[in-house]
C-alpha positions as CSV (number, residue, x, y, z in Angstrom):
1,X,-50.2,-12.7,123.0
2,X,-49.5,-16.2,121.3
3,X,-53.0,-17.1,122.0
4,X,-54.3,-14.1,119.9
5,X,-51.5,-14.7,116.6
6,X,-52.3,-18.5,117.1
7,X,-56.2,-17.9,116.6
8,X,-55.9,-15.0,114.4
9,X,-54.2,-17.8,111.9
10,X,-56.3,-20.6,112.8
11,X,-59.6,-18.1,111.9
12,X,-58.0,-17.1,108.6
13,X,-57.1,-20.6,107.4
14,X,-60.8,-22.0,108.3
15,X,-62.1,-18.9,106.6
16,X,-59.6,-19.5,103.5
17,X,-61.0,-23.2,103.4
18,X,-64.1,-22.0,103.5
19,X,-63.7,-19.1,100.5
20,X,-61.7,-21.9,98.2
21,X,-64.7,-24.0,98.3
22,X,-67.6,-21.9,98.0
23,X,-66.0,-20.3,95.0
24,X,-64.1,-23.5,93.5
25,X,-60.6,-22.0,94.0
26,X,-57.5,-24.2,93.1
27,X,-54.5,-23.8,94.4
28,X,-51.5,-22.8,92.4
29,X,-49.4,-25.5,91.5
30,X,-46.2,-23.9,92.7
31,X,-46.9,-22.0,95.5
32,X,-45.6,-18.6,94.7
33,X,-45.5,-17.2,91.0
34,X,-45.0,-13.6,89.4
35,X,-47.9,-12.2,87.4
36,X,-45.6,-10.0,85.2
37,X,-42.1,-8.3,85.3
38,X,-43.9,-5.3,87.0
39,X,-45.2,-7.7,89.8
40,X,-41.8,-9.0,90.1
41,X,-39.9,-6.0,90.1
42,X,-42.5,-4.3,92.3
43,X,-42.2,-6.9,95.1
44,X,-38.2,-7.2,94.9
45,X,-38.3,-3.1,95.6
46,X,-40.5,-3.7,98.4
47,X,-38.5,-6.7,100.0
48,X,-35.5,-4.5,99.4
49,X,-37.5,-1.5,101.6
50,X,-37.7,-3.9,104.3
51,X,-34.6,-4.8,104.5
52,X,-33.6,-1.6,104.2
53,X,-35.7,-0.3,107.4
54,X,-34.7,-3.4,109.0
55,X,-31.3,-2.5,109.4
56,X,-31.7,1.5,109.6
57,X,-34.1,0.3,112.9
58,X,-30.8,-0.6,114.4
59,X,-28.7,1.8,113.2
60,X,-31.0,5.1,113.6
61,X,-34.6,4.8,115.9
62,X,-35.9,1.4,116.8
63,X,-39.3,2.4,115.6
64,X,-38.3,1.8,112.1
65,X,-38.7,-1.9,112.6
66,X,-42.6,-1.2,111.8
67,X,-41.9,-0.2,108.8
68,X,-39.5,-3.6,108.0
69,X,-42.8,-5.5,109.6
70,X,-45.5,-3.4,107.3
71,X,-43.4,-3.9,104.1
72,X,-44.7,-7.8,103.8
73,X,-48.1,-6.2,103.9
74,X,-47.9,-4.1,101.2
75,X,-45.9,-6.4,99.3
76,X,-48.9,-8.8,99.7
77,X,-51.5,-6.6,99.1
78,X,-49.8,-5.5,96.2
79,X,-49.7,-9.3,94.6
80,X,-53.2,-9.1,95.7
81,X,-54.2,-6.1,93.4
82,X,-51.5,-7.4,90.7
83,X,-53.7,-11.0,91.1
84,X,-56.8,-9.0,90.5
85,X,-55.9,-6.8,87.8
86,X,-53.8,-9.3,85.1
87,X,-55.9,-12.8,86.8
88,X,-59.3,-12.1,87.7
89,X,-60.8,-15.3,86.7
90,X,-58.9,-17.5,88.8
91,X,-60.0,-15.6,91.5
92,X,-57.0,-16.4,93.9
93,X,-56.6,-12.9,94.6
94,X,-59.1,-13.3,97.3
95,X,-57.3,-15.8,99.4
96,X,-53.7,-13.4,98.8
97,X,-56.4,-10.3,100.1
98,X,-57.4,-12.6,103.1
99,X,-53.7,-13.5,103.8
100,X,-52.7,-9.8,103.9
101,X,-55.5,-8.9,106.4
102,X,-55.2,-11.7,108.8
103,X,-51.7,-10.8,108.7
104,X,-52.1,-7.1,109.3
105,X,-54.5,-7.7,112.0
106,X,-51.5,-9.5,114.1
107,X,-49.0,-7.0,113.2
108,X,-51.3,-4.6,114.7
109,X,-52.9,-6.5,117.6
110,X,-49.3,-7.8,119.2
111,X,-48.0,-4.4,120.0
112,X,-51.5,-3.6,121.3
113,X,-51.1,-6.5,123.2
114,X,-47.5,-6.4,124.4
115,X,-47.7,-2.8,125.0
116,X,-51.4,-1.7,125.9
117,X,-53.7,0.5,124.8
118,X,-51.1,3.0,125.4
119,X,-49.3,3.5,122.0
């Protein structure tokens, strides 16, 4: 289970390597930065969600605590879109997109994993 998060990452930061090169992407100085106040405002709503399903997971159904792990997802994919809409040329929307699908392939792949096929 390790094994598969562990090379899941180590894929996506050789294939992130790989994309800032070919295409001449720089890094952001700092690493995190709002596009706009919609951006901002949009991801604080969606970190609030999570933490909002986090704790109803305990208090209510324990399956809610997908919903506090999908959150991040969304909030990244939504800095994705946000990167690609107001910053196309800098083109580091491609390495956010790459981020939120290496990390959505673990989210999904550990409970197949832990659990089985069976969900």
């Amino acid at each position: 289970m390790i094994i598969f998060a562990i090379s899941v990452l180590a894929i996506m930061l050789i294939f992130i390597k790989f994309i800032r090169k070919k295409y001449n992407i720089v890094p952001y100085p700092k690493p995190y930065r709002h596009i706009n106040n919609i951006h901002k405002w949009g991801e604080r709503f969606l970190i609030l969600l999570a933490i909002i399903l986090f704790i109803l997971s305990y208090i209510i159904e324990w399956y809610l605590i997908f919903g506090f792990a999908i959150a991040p997802c969304i909030a990244n994919g939504f800095r994705a879109y946000m990167e690609y809409k107001h910053q196309r040329e800098e083109k580091e929307y491609i390495i956010t997109f790459i981020e939120t699908l290496g990390i959505s392939i673990i989210l999904v792949g550990l409970p197949i994993f832990y659990f089985g096929w069976s969900l």
